[in-house]
N, C-alpha and C positions, 0 to 999 in steps of 0.2 A: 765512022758510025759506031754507036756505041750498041754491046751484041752483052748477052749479060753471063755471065759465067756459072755454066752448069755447074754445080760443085755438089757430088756423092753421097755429103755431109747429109743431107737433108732426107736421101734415101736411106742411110744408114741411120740415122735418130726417129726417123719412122718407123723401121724394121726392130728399133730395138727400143722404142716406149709405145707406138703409137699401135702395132698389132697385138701386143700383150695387153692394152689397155681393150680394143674392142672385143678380144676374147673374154674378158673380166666381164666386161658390159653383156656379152651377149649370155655369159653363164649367168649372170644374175637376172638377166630379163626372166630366162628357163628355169632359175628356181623360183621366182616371183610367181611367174603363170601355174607350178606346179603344185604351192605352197597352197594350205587352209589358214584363210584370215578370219577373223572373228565375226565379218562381214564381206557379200560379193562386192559391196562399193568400195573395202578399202582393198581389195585387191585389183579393181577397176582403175582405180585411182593410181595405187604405185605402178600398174604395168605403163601407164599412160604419162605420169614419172619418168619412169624407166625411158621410155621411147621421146619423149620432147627434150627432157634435160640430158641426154648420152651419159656421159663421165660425170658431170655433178649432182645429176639423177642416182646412179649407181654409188655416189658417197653419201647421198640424204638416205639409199633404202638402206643402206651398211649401217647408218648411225640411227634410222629412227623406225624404218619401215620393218625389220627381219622383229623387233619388240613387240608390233602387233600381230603376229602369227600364233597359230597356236598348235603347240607340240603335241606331238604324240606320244605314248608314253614307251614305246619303244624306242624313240631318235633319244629320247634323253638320257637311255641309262651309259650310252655312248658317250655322252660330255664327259668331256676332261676338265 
C-alpha cells in the first residue's frame, strides 16, 4: 500500500519563506490601518487589499498603495 513520505523539506521552506512572508504581510496590514490616506475610502480599500490578496495584496500596497498616503512633515525629514 502506497503511505506517502513525510519529508522535513516542506517544514523547513515554510520556516524559512513562508513565516518571514506573513510577518511582512502582517507589518504592512499595521502600517496601512495606522497610515493617513488622502481619503477614509482609500484606506478602506487597501486594508481590505491587504486582507483578501495576502502576499500579492502586500506587493500592489509596496508598489502603489504606501503613494497614496500622506506624509507628515516630520517622517520626511528622516528619508534617506
Amino acid at each position: 500500500m502506497f503511505q506517502p513520505v513525510q519529508s522535513q523539506s516542506a517544514l523547513v521552506l515554510f520556516l524559512i519563506i513562508g513565516v518571514p512572508v506573513l510577518f511582512a504581510w502582517l507589518a504592512l496590514l499595521v502600517q496601512c490601518a495606522n497610515a493617513t490616506f488622502k481619503s477614509d475610502g482609500d484606506k478602506v480599500a487597501w486594508v481590505l487589499i491587504l486582507i483578501l490578496l495576502g502576499p500579492i495584496g502586500a506587493a500592489l500596497y509596496l508598489i502603489a498603495g504606501r503613494a497614496r498616503q500622506i506624509r507628515s512633515a516630520s517622517s520626511e525629514k528622516w528619508v534617506v
